[in-house]
C-alpha positions, 0 to 999 in steps of 0.5 A, spaced: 082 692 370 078 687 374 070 687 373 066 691 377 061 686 381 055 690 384 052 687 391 045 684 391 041 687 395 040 681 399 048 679 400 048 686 406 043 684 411 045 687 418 052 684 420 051 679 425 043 678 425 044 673 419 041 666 419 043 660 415 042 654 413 049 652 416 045 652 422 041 646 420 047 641 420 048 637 426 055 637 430 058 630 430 064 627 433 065 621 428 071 625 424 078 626 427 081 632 424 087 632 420 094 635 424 100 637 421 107 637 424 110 643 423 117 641 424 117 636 419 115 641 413 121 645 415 125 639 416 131 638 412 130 631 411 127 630 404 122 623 406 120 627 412 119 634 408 115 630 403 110 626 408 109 632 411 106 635 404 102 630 402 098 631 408 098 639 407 095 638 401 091 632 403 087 636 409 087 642 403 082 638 399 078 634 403 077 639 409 080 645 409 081 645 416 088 643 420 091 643 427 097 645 426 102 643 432 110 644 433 109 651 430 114 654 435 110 660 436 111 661 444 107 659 449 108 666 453 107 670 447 100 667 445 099 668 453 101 675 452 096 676 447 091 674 451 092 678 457 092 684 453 085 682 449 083 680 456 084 688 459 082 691 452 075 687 453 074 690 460 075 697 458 068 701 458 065 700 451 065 708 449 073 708 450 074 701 446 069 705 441 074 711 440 080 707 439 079 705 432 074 708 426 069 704 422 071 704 414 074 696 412 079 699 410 080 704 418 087 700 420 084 700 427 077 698 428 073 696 436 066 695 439 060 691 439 057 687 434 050 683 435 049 675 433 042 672 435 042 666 440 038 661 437 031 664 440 032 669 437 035 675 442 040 678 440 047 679 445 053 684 444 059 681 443 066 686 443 071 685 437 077 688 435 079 689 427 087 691 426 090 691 419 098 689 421 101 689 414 104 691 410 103 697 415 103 695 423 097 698 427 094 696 434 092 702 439 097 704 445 092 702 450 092 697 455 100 699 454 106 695 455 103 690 449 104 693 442 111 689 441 107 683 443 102 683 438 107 686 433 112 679 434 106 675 435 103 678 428 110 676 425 110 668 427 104 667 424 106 671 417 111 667 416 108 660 418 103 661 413 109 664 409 112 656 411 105 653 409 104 656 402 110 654 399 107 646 402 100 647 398 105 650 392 110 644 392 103 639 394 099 643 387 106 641 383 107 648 382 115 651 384 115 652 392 115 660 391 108 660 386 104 662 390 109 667 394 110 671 388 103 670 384 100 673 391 106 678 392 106 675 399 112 679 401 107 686 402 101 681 403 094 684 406 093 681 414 090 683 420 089 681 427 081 680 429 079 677 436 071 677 438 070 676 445 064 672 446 059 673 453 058 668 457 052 663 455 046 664 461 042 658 457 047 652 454 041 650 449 041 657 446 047 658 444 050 661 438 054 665 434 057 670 428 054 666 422 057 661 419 062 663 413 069 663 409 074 668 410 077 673 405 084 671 405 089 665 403 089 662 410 088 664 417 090 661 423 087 662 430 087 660 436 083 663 444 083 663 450 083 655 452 076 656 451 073 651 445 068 655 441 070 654 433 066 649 429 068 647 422 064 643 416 066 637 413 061 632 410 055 637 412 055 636 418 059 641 424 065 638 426 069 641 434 076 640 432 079 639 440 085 642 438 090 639 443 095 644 448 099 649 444 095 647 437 093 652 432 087 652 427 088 653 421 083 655 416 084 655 408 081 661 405 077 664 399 083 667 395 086 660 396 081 656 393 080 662 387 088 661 386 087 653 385 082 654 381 077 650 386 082 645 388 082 647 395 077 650 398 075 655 403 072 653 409 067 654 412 067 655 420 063 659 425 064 660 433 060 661 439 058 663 445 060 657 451 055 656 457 057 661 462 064 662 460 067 668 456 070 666 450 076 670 447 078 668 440 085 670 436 084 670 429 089 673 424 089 672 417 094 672 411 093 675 404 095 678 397 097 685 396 092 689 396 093 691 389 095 684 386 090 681 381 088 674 385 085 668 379 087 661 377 094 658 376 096 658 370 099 650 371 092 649 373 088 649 367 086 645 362 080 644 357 078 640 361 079 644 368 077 652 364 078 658 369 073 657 375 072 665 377 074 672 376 079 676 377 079 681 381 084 685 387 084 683 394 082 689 396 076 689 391 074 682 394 076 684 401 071 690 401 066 686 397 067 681 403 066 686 409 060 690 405 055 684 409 056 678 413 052 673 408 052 665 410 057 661 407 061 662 401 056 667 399 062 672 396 065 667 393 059 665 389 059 672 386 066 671 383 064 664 381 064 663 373 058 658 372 060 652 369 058 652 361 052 647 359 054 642 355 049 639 348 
């Protein structure tokens, strides 16, 4: 049985109003982002396979983050994605709030949120939150959509299927550890997108808080819009994916899993001056009820466990009960690090 972690006061402030220190770092361009060709990690070539997961595991540890390109997921299904978020946004706000209910663990959930712009006047940004395994869930309106967002949620459960068995092989470990160590075939994985105003005053602009997700990954695209920033080296990175490119995020249970190896990443996205912003974003976890802690293979006297174990659902609920900065969730799993005479 996992250990009960109360909740700190000061870690369930008003979603969406946080600040951060995460705000303070400067954007750079002087970072090239890591990209890891798809194709190759299925290929049947061994070299190619190989290469190809020595760069997996590389991105893993030193960013977190990564574009993924020739990925196969179509082109006119990721459109069709977007024309329908595009129709949901623009239903009334009354109706878009009757679609879904306001539990974490409601299967559908719409609205509006706030964020502060960095004068401090707060803006509305609508959002829709559908869990779509192991159970598919998406409200029937706009109609002619459901089929689509149910394709589209498979492609990416199975690419980060794809991607888990590299950062499995990457770490050492059999190709399908992490696979079963998660129970990844019942794995947690919803569908969120936000959709971002446009930005009357450019040199106010901003967004929901900088933070790491709850997951194993998540991949996410938009609009054609570029509203994402990452950190890397402290300071915020654009990553300008290239046409058809995903972004992809390494996530909290990852990083528990690893033992720390590969860490979560912390990211954020944002208003753009004078242009809606429409981002897609679907993340990919354990099982609810599985236990989540530190690979076996990945221990040692000198590595000892680094966190707690608890269940998916327990962290995801622990994750959506705030929006707090940063790793702030994680932190509460964290074991501290014994002192040494």
């Amino acid at each position: 049985m996992a250990a009960a972690i109360a909740i700190p006061r000061e870690l369930k402030p008003e979603s969406g109003l946080v600040k951060s220190s995460y705000d303070n770092f400067e954007i750079t361009e002087d970072y090239s982002v890591p990209i890891i060709d798809f194709s190759l990690l299925t290929s049947s070539n061994p070299e190619e396979r190989s290469k190809a997961i020595t760069e997996l595991g590389m991105a893993c540890e030193k960013w977190g983050f990564f574009l993924l390109i020739n990925h196969g997921v179509p082109e006119s299904l990721r459109k069709s994605i977007l024309e329908w978020l595009e129709q949901l946004f623009n239903m009334p706000k009354e109706e878009l709030g009757k679609l879904g209910g306001n539990h974490v663990m409601d299967p559908v959930r719409c609205g509006a949120r706030y964020f502060r712009n960095r004068s401090g006047e707060p803006t509305e940004m609508g959002y829709i939150k559908l869990i779509v395994h192991p159970e598919f869930s998406c409200p029937d309106k706009p109609a002619d959509y459901r089929d689509s967002v149910f394709e589209y949620c498979k492609r990416v459960r199975e690419i980060i299927a794809e991607l888990l068995k590299g950062v499995s092989e990457s770490l050492g470990l059999e190709p399908d550890y992490i696979s079963k160590a998660t129970d990844l075939d019942s794995g947690f994985q919803r569908f969120v997108s936000q959709c971002y105003p446009p930005c009357p005053k450019p040199e106010l602009a901003h967004g929901i808080t900088p933070h790491s997700d709850h997951s194993l990954m998540t991949i996410v695209t938009d609009n054609g819009i570029n509203g994402t920033q990452t950190v890397h080296n402290g300071k915020w990175v654009n990553p300008c994916p290239p046409s058809g490119a995903l972004m992809v995020n390494t996530c909290d249970q990852l990083e528990i899993l690893t033992n720390g190896k590969y860490r979560s990443n912390i990211h954020r996205g944002f208003q753009v001056a004078n242009t809606k912003r429409i981002s897609v974003v679907s993340t990919v976890g354990p099982s609810l009820d599985k236990i989540i802690v530190p690979a076996p293979g990945l221990l040692d006297e000198s590595h000892p466990p680094a966190y707690v174990g608890l269940t998916m659902r327990e962290y995801y609920e622990l994750h959506q009960s705030g929006n707090p900065a940063g790793k702030a969730m994680l932190d509460l799993v964290r074991i501290a690090k014994k002192e040494t005479a």
